[in-house]
DRENLUMRO-766434 format. One record per residue (C-alpha): x, y, z. Coordinates in pm, whole numbers. Layout:
% residues N
(atom (X Y Z))
...
END
This chain:
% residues 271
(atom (0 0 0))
(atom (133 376 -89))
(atom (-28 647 73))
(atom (101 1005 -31))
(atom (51 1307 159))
(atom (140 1652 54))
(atom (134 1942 267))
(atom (152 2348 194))
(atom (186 2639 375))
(atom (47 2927 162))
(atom (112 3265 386))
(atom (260 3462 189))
(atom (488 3719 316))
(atom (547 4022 130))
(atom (848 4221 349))
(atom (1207 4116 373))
(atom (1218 4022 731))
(atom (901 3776 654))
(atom (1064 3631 352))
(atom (1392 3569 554))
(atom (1171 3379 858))
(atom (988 3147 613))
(atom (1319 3097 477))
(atom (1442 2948 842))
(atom (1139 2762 884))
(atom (1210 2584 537))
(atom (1567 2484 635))
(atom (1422 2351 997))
(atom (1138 2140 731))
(atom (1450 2016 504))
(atom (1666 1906 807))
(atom (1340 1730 980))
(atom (1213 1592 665))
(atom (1595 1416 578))
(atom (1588 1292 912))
(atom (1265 1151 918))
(atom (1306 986 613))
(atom (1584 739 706))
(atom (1550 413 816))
(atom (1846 439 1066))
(atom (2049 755 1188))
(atom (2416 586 1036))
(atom (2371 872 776))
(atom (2388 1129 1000))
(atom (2671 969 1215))
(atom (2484 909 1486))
(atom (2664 715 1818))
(atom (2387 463 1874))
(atom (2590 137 1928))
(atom (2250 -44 1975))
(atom (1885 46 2071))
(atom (1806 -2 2402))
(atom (1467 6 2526))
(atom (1576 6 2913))
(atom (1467 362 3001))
(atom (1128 263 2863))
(atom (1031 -26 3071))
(atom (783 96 3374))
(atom (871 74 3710))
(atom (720 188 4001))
(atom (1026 347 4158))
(atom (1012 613 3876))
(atom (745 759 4016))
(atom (904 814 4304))
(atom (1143 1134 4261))
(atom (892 1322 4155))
(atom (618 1217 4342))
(atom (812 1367 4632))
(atom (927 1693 4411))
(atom (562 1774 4302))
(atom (439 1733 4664))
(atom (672 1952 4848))
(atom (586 2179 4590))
(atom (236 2160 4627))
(atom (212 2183 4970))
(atom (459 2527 5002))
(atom (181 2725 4822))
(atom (7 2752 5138))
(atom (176 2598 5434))
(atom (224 2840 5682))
(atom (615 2733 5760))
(atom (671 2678 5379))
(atom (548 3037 5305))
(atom (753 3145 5578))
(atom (1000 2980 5440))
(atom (1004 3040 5019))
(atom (993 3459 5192))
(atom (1292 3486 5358))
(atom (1463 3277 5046))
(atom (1328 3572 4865))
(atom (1437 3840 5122))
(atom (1757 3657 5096))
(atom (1777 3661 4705))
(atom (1689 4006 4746))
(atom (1956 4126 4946))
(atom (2227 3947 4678))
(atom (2078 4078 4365))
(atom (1960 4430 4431))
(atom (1717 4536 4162))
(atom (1982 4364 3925))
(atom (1863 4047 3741))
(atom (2033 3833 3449))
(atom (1755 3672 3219))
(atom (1977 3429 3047))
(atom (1739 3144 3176))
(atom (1463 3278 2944))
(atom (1659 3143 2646))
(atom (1871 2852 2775))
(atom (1612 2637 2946))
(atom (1569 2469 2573))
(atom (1948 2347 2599))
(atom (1902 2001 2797))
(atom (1614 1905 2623))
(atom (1781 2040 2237))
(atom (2107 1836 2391))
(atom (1931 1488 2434))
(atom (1849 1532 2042))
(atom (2223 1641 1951))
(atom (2418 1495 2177))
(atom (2435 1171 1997))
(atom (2641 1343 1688))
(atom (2955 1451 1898))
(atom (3016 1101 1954))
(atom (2851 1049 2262))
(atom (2664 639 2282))
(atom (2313 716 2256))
(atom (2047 443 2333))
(atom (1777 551 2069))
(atom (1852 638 1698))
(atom (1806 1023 1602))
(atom (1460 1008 1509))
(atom (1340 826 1810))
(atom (1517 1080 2044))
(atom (1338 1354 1854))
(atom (1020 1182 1929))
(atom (1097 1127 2242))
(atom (1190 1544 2308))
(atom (875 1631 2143))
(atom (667 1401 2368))
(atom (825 1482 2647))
(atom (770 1885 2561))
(atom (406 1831 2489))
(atom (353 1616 2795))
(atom (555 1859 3026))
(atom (369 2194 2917))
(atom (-2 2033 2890))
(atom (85 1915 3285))
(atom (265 2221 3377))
(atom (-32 2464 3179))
(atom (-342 2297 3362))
(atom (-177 2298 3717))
(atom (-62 2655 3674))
(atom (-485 2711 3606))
(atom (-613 2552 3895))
(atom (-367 2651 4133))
(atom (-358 2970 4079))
(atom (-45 3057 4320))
(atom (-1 3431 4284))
(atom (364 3487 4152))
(atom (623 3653 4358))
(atom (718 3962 4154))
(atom (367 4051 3976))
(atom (-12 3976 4064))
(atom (23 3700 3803))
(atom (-150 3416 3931))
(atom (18 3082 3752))
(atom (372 3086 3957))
(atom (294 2752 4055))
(atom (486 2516 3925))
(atom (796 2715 3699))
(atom (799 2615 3331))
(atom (1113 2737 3246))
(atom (1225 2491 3572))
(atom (1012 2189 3420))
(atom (1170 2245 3045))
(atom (1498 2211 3206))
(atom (1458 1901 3385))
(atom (1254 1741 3109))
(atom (1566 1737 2894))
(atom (1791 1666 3234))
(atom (1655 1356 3269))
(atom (1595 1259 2942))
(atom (2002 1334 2912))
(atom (2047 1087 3227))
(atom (1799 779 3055))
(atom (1973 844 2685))
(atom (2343 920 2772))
(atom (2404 771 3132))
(atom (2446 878 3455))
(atom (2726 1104 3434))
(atom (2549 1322 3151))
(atom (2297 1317 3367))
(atom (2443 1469 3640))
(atom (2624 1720 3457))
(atom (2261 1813 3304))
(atom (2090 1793 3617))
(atom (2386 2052 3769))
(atom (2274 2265 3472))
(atom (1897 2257 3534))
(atom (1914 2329 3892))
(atom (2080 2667 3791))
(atom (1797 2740 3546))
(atom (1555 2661 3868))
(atom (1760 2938 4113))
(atom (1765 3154 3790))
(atom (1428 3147 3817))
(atom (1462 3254 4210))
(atom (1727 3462 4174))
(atom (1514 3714 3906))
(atom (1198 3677 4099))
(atom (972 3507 3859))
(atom (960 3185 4121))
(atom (878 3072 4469))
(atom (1133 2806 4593))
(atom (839 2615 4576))
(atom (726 2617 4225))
(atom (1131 2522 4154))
(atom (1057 2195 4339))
(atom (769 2127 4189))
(atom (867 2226 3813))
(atom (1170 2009 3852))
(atom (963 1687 3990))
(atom (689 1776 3699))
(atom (976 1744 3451))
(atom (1112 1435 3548))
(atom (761 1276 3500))
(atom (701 1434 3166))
(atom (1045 1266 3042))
(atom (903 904 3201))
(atom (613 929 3033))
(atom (781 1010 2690))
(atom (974 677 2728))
(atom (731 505 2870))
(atom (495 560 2499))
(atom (794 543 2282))
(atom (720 188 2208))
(atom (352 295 2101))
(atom (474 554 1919))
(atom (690 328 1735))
(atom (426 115 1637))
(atom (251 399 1511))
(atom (486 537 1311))
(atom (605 172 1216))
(atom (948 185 1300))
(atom (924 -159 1413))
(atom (860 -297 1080))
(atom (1090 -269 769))
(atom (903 43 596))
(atom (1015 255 358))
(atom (993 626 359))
(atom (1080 898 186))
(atom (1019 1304 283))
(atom (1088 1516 -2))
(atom (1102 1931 84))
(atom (901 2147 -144))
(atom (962 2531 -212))
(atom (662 2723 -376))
(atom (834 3043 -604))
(atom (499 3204 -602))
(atom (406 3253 -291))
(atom (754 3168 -125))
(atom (632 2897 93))
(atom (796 2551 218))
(atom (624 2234 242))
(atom (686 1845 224))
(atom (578 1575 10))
(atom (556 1265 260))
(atom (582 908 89))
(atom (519 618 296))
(atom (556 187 137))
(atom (461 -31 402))
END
C-alpha cells in the first residue's frame, strides 16, 4: 500500500524580514524531513551502538522522585512554615541581587532538552537512533507543558514579583529538567548529572530574578522528570505507530513554492 501526503503552507509574506523567517522555517522542514526519512540515523553519524529500550520499561520506583518533588511543591503554596519559608529565600535573594537580574534562563532552558536530540552526533553512545530521540523530546515537551499549563490554572499561586497568578509550578524549571533527565535515561548517569547541575541553575535563575517561589522550583523540577518518564514510557507505542518496528520505507521530499515563497513536504510512505 502507498499512501502520499502533501502538505503546503500558503502565507505569503510580502516584506524582507518575513521572507527571511519562512526561509528558516524551510531549512528547519528540510533538516526534519531528511531525518525523518531514514531508516536508521548511520547517515547522520549518529553514536547509537544499539537500541536499548531500558529507560522505557515501567517501574514503580520512577514515580518516586517526583512524586516527592511535586508534593513539596504543592504543599509550600500555602503551608504556613513553607510560606515562611520560600519569603525569607526571597528576602535573601533580594539582598544578593539588588534590583539587578540576568535573564539568560529565558533562552537557555531549551538546551538540555535540544542536547538529548544532539548529543548523539559529537560522539557520545546514545540508546535511541536520532529520530526516536526527537520523538521522544517532542513528547516529552508536549507532555511537560499540557501538565505544567493545567496545574498553573487551577492553582492559581499568585507569583512573587507581579499579581500574576500561575507561579505555581515554573515552566522554564520543568523544560529544564525534562531534557535533564531525558540526558540521564539516553546518555548515562554522568550526563545526567552534569545536566541535572545545569537545570538546577535554570531553577535558582528562576529565584534569583523573581519570577519563582522556591516552591514552584521543586515542583517544576519533579513535573519534569515525569514528563520525560512518560515520553519513554509511549515510545514503544509511538513506534508502532509510526512503524518503526517494521521494515518500511519512507521517503520526505522538501518542497519550495516560487509564487508565494512557501515551504512544504511531500511525505511518501511503502509499508
Amino acid at each position: 500500500m502507498r499512501n502520499t501526503v502533501t502538505d503546503m503552507n500558503a502565507n505569503q509574506q510580502p516584506h524582507t524580514h518575513g521572507r527571511a523567517a519562512n526561509l528558516l522555517r524551510g531549512v528547519a522542514v528540510c533538516v526534519l524531513c531528511a531525518a525523518l526519512s531514514q531508516p536508521s540515523a548511520a547517515a547522520f553519524h549518529d553514536s547509537v551502538p544499539a537500541i536499548d529500550d531500558t529507560p522505557c520499561q515501567f517501574r514503580p520506583q520512577q514515580l518516586i522522585a517526583p512524586a516527592v518533588l511535586i508534593t513539596v511543591g504543592a504543599i509550600g503554596v500555602s503551608n504556613d512554615w513553607f510560606v515562611d519559608l520560600k519569603n525569607d529565600w526571597r528576602d535573601n535573594l533580594y539582598d544578593w541581587r539588588g534590583n539587578h537580574r540576568f535573564h539568560i534562563d529565558d533562552h537557555v532552558q531549551y538546551l538540555p532538552i535540544a542536547s538529548n536530540v544532539g548529543l548523539g552526533f559529537v560522539g557520545v553512545p546514545a540508546r535511541h537512533p536520532f529520530r526516536e530521540r526527537l520523538v521522544v523530546s517532542a513528547t516529552g515537551y508536549v507532555t511537560m507543558q499540557t501538565i505544567v499549563s493545567v496545574t498553573k490554572h487551577f492553582v492559581n499561586e499568585k507569583r512573587p514579583d507581579t499579581n500574576g497568578r500561575n507561579s505555581f509550578p515554573s515552566g522554564h524549571t520543568a523544560m529544564a529538567f525534562v531534557g535533564a533527565e531525558m540526558i540521564r535515561k539516553e546518555y548515562g548517569n554522568a550526563w545526567g548529572a552534569g545536566a541535572y547541575v545545569f537545570a538546577s541553575g535554570i531553577g535558582f535563575m528562576r529565584m534569583y530574578n523573581d519570577r519563582h517561589w522556591l516552591n514552584d522550583v521543586i515542583g517544576g523540577a519533579g513535573f519534569g522528570i515525569l514528563a520525560a518518564n512518560i515520553a519513554y514510557w509511549v515510545l514503544p507505542l509511538e513506534r508502532r505507530i509510526l512503524h518503526w518496528d517494521q521494515s518500511t520505507e519512507m521517503s520526505i521530499v522538501p518542497t519550495y513554492n516560487s509564487d508565494n515563497h512557501s515551504f512544504g513536504f511531500a511525505f511518501t510512505a511503502v509499508f
